[in-house]
N, C-alpha and C positions, 0 to 999 in steps of 0.2 A: 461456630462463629469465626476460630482462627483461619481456619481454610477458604473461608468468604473474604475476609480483609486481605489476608495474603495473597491473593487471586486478580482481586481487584488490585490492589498498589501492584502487585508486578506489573499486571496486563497494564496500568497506566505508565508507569515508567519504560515499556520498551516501544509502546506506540506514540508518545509524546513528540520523538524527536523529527524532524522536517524529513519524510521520508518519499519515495518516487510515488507509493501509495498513496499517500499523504495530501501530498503535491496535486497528485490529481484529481482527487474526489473533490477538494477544495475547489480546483479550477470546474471542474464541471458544475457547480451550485454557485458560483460567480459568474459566469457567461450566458447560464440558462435563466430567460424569464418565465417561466415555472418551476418551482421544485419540483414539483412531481415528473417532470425533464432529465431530472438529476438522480434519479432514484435509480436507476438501472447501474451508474456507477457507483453507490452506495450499496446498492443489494449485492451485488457482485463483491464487492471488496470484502463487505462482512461473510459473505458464506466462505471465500476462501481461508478468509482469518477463520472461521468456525474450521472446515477441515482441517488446518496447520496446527491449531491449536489439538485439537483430537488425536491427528496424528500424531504430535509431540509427547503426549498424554499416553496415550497406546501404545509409542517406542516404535512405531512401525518406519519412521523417518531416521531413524538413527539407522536403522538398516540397510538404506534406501543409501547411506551416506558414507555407508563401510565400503563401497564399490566406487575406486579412483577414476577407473574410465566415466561414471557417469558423473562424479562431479566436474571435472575436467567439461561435460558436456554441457550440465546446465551453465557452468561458468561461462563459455563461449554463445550460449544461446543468449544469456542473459547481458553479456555484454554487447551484441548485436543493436539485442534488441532495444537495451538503453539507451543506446547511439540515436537509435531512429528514433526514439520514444524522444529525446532533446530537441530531433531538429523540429518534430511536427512541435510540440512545446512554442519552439521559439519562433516559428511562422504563422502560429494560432494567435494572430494579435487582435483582438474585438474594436471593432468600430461602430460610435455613435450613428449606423445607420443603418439600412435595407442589405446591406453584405455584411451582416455583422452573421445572419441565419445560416450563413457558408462557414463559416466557423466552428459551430455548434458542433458537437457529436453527436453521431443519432443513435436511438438506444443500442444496436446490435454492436456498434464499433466503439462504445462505451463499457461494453461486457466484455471484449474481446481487449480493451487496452487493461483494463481495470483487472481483468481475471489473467491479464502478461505481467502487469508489473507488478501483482501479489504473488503467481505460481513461479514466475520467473527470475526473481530475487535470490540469491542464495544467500545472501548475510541475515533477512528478515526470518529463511527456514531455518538457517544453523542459531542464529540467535533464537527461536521460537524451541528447538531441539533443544540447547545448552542451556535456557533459564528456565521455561514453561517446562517442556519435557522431563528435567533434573530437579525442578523444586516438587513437580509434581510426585514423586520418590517419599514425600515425607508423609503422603497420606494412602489411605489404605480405603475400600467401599463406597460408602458413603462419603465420606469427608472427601475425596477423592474427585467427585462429579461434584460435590457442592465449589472446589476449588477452580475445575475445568469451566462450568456453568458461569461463575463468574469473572475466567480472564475474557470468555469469549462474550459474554451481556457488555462489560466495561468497553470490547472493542467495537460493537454495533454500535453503542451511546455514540462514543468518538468519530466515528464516520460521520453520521446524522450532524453533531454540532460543527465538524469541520464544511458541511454541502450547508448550513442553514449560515455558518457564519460567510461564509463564500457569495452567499447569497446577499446579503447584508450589504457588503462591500460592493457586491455587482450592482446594486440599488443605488449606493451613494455616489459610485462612478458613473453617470452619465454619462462622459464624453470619450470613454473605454483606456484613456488613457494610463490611469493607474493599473487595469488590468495587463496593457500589451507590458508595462515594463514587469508585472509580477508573474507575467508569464516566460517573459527573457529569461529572470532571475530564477525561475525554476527547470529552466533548460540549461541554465549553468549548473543548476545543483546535482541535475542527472546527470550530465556529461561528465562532474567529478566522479561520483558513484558508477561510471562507466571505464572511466580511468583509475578508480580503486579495485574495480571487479576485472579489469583485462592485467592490473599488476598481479594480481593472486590467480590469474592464470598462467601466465608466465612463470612464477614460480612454482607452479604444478608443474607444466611443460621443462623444467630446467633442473 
């Protein structure tokens, strides 16, 4: 039972916070009038969480992260790609009309953003290495997989409510205007997280 509860409150406490993952699964269950629309950037999100998490669990990512030249890489990749990941953000603005379906993601470029700003993250993998990875140290077989089983159940839950309350919001905005500005404000919050992630390579480089 400890290895359940401790699993679950980790896994909530590190995916909680407004993150570029976060950010998007929300937006894609707000813009889409279907859910099932949305489900390709859900599915996507959770399997990468499921591998980060196993990896972390398995210690095979701490390995992956003893080699300077590749952090140095993802850092640069990943700060790129946040860059561009802001501006489509901030020009995906939905309107109450017949252009709003040019907007939309369609599923294959909802798998391909959604599985870049989960595999392409380095704070979300070193934090998944440094808490998940190192809490998971306290348990041993069993208890072990009943811990990993539930950071990784808790983060699918979280996807799902973040596309369903997205949805909610995209219902009650008719006139997409609450959306175009909550999509501004999450192309600001990437471009920080692009200017946090290009300081910490600079500091690699120097």
């Amino acid at each position: 039972m400890e290895p359940l509860i401790h699993g679950m409150i980790l896994a909530f406490g590190l995916i909680l916070p407004l993150g570029v993952q976060n950010v998007f699964v929300f937006n894609q269950g707000a813009i889409h009038k279907k859910f099932t629309n949305a489900l390709p950037a859900i599915i996507t999100a959770g399997v990468c969480d499921t591998i980060l998490i196993y990896l972390a669990v398995a210690g095979v990512s701490i390995i992956v992260f003893s080699f300077e030249w590749l952090k140095i890489l993802l850092f640069s990749v990943g700060f790129l790609f946040l860059a561009y990941m802001g501006w489509v953000m901030w020009k995906n603005t939905p309107e109450a009309s017949a252009n709003q379906v040019k907007n939309r993601f369609s599923a294959r470029r909802q798998v391909a953003f959604a599985a870049s700003v989960s595999l392409l993250n380095p704070h979300a993998i070193m934090d998944t290495i440094g808490v998940i990875g190192t809490s998971s140290l306290a348990y041993t077989g069993y208890e072990k997989w009943v811990f990993t089983l539930a950071c990784i159940v808790v983060s699918w839950i979280w996807f799902f409510a973040l596309a369903i309350s997205g949805r909610k919001i995209g219902q009650i905005d008719e006139n997409g205007k609450l959306l175009k500005r909550m999509n501004q404000v999450s192309a600001i919050i990437i471009w920080l997280m692009a200017i946090y992630m290009g300081y910490h390579l600079y500091s690699f480089l120097n």
